[in-house]
KOLBADO-830418 format. One record per residue (C-alpha): residue number from 1; residue in three letters; chain; z, y, x. Coordinates in steps of 0.25 Angstrom, whole numbers, plus 5000, padded with zeros to 4 digits. Example, Ala and Ser with C-alpha at 12.3 -4.5 7.8 and 13.67 -1.06 7.14 Angstrom:
+-----+------+-------+------+------+------+
|  nr | rest | kette |   c3 |   c2 |   c1 |
+-----+------+-------+------+------+------+
|   1 |  Ala |     A | 5031 | 4982 | 5049 |
|   2 |  Ser |     A | 5029 | 4996 | 5055 |
+-----+------+-------+------+------+------+
//
This chain:
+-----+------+-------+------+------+------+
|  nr | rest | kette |   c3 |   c2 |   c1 |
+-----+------+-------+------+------+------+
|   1 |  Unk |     A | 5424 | 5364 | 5264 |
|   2 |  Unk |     A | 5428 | 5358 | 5278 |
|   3 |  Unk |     A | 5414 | 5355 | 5281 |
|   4 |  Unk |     A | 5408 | 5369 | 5277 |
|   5 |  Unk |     A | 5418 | 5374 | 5286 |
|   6 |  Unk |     A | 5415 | 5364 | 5297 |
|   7 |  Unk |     A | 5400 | 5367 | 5296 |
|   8 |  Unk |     A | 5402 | 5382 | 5297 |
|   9 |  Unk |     A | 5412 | 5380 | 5308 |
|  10 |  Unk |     A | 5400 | 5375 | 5317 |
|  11 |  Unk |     A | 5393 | 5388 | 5315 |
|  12 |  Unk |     A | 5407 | 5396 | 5319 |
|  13 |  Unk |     A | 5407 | 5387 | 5332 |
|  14 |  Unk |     A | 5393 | 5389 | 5335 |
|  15 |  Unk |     A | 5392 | 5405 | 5335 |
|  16 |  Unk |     A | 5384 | 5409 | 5346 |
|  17 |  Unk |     A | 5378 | 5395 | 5349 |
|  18 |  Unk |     A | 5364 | 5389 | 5351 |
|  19 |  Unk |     A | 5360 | 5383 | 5337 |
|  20 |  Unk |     A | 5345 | 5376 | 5330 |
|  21 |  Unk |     A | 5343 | 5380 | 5315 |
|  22 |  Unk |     A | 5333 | 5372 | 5307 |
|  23 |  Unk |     A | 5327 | 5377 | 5294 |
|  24 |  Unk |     A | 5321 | 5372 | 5283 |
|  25 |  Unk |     A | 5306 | 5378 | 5287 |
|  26 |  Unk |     A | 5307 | 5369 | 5299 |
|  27 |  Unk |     A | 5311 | 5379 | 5309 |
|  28 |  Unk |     A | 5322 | 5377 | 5320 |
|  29 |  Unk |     A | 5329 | 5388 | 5328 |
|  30 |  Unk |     A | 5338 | 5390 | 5340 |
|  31 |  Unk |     A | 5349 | 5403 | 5339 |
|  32 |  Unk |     A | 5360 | 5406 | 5341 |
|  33 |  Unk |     A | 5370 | 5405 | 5330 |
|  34 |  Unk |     A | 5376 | 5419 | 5327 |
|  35 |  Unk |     A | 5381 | 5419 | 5316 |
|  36 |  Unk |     A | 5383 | 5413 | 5301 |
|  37 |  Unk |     A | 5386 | 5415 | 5287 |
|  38 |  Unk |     A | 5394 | 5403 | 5279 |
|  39 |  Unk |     A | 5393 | 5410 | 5266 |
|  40 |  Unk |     A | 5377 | 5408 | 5266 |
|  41 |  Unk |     A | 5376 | 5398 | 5277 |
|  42 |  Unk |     A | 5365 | 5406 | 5285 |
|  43 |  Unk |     A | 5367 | 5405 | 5303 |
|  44 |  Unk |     A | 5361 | 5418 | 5311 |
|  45 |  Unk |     A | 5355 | 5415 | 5325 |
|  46 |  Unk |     A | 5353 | 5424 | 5335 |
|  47 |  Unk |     A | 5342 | 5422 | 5347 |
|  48 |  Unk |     A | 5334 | 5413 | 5337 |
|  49 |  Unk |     A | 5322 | 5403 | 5343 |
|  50 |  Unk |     A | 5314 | 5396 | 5334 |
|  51 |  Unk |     A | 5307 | 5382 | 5337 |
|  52 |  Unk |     A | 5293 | 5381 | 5337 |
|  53 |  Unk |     A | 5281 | 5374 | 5342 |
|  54 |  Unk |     A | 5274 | 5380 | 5352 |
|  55 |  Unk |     A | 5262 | 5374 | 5359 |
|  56 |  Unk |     A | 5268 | 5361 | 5353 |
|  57 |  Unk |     A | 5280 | 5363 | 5360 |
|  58 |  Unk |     A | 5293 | 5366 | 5351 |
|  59 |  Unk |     A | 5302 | 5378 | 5358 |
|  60 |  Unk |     A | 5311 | 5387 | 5352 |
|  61 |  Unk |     A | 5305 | 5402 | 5353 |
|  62 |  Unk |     A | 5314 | 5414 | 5352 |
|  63 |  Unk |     A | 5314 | 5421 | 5335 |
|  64 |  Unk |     A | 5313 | 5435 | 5336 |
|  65 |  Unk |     A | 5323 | 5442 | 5333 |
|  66 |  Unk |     A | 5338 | 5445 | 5333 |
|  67 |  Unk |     A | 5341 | 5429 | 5324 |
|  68 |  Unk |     A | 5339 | 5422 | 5312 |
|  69 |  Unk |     A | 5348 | 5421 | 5298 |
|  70 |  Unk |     A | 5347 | 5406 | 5293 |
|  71 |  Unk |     A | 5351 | 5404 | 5279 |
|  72 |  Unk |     A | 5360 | 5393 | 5277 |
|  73 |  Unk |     A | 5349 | 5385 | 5266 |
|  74 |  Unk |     A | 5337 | 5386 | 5276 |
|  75 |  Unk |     A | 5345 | 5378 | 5287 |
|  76 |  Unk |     A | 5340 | 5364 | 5288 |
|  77 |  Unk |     A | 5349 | 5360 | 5302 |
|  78 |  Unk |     A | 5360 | 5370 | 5313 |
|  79 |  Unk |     A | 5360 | 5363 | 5327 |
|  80 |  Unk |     A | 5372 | 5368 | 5333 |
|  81 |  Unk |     A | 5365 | 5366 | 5348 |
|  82 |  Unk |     A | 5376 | 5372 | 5355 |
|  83 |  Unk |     A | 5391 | 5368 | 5357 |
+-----+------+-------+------+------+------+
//
């Protein structure tokens, strides 16, 4: 159990910081990491922007709305881009 604790330490120390969340459609996103839950394994971002091409260019546009629930299984990659 040390490394499950370990891997949800990182979340503790990273509250409030700049992370990249990739999931399993492909999709990347910026936030910032609110909060998240250990029992299910699902992250909460706040101030969310999501990648996308435009004008083939990739830049992160602001998600509407307050953030974004991921569910632990839908999460390919966390990038902790903050430290």
């Amino acid at each position: 159990m040390p490394a499950k604790r370990k891997y949800w330490d990182e979340f503790e120390r990273n509250l409030g910081k700049l992370v990249e969340v990739h999931t399993f459609d492909g999709k990347v996103y910026r936030g910032f990491l609110s909060s998240y839950e250990e029992k299910h394994g699902n992250i909460y971002l706040e101030r969310v922007k999501e990648k996308r091409e435009i004008d083939g260019e990739e830049r992160f546009e602001v998600v509407e709305g307050v953030g974004i629930a991921f569910r632990g299984h839908n999460v390919t990659r966390i990038i902790f881009l903050e430290r």
